[in-house]
N, C-alpha and C positions, 0 to 999 in steps of 0.2 A: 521729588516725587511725593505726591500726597499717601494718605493711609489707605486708600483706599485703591490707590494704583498698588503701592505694595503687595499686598493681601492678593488682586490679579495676578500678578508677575508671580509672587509664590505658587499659587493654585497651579500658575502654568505649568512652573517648572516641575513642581509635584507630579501632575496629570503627564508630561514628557516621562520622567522617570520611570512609572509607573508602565508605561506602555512598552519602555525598552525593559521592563525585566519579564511585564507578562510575555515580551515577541523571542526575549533570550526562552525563557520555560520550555514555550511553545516549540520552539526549531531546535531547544538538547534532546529532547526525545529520540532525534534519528540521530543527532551528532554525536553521541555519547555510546551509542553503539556501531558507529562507521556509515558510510557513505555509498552511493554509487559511483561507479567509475568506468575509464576507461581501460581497455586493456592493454597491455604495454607486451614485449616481447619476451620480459622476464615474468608477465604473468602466471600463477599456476591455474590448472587448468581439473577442473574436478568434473567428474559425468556420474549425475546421479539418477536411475530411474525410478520413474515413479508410474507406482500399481495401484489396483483399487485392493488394498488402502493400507499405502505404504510408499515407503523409500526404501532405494539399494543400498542405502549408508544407513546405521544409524549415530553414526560418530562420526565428529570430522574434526582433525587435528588445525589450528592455525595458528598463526605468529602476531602479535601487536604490529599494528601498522602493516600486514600483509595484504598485499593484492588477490582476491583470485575469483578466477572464470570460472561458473557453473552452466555447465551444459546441462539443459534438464530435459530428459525424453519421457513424454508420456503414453508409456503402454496401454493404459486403465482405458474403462471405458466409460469415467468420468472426468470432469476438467478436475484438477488439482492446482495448491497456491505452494510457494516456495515463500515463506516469509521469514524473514530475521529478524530477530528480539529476542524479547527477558519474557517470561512466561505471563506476567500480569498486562503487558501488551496487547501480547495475544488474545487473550482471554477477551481485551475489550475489543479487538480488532473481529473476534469471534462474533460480537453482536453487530458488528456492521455489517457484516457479510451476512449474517443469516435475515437482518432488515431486508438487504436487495434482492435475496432470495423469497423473501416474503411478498413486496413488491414487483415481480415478477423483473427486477431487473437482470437478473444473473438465473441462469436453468443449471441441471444438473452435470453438461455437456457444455456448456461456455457463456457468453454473454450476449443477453438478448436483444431485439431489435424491437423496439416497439411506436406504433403510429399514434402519431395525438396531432388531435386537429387542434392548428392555432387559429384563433380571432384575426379579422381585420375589419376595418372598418373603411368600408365600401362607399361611402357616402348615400345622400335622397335617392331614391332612382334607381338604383342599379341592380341589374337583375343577374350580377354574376353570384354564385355561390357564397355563405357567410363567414368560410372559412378554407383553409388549408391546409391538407395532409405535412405532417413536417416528421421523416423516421427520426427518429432519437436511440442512440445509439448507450450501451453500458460505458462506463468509467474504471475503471480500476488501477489509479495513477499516487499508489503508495509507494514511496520509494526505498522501501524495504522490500518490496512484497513484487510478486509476477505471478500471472496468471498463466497455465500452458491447458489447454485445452486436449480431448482426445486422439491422438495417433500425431501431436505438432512437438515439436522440439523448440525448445529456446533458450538463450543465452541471458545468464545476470553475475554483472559483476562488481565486485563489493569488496571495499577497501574496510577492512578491521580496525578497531580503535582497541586502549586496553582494557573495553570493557570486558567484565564478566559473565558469569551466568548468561549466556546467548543460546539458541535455539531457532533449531529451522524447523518449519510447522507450515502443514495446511489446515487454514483455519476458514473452512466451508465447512458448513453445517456438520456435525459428527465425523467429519474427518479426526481432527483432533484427539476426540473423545476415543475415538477408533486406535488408535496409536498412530497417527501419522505424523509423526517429531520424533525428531532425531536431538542432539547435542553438537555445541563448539568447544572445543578443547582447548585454550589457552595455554599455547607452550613456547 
């Protein structure tokens, strides 16, 4: 192989490496503090509600590698997030929600619906309309994190790693700031 193929074949393998460690970085963030999961028989089963602006826990004892189902009821008469993480997470995950709040993605009460007309191209001639109503619907598909909306209940269940410093938080606009976070105990 000439030098100049070499120097190819390096750069490749460089450029490969480099991409399996930014895509490890990228996927420890949720891996390092546990998982979604299923729920198994010997899950435990935790019911926590949530007020405007607050939880009925503000502690919650758990074990490494423990499974458990939260049932989350929402009283308030705002949507509220159930998120798990380290606090400096949140904080960022804090600017992305308060973005789709600004963008009128997410309202104060759940997540919105909004109409945008797409282009097509109709060809010479045609006298149908130059475009099409398409609803677009909110996203909120963190798999740490769940959305419950005013007066709905729902299930998230989350398998623990031995991480540390964990915290369940609603991080919509001044929730947070509000005290709405609680702590994980590691026992």
């Amino acid at each position: 192989m000439n030098r100049s193929g070499l120097k190819l074949l390096a750069f490749g393998l460089l450029i490969g490496a480099a991409s399996q460690v930014f895509a490890a970085a990228s996927s420890s963030s949720t891996n390092d503090i546990g998982q979604q999961a299923k729920p198994t028989p010997t899950t435990r089963t935790i019911f926590i509600k949530m007020e405007d602006i607050g939880y009925s826990q503000r502690m919650i004892e758990v074990k490494p590698g423990e499974t458990v189902r939260f049932v989350l009821k929402n009283e308030g008469a705002l949507m509220h997030e159930f998120n798990i993480g380290r606090s400096s997470a949140q904080l960022e995950h804090q600017r992305e929600m308060a973005a789709l709040f600004k963008d009128g993605t997410l309202t104060p009460t759940g997540m919105a619906k909004s109409i945008t007309w797409r282009e097509r191209w109709t060809g010479s001639g045609d006298s149908s309309p130059p475009g099409y109503p398409e609803v677009v619907e909110a996203k909120h598909d963190d798999p740490n994190a769940i959305l419950v909306e005013p007066g709905t209940t729902k299930e998230f269940v989350w398998t623990f790693t031995d991480g540390a410093s964990l915290n369940f938080a609603c991080t919509l606009p001044g929730h947070y700031q509000a005290g709405m976070v609680g702590e994980f105990v590691m026992r």
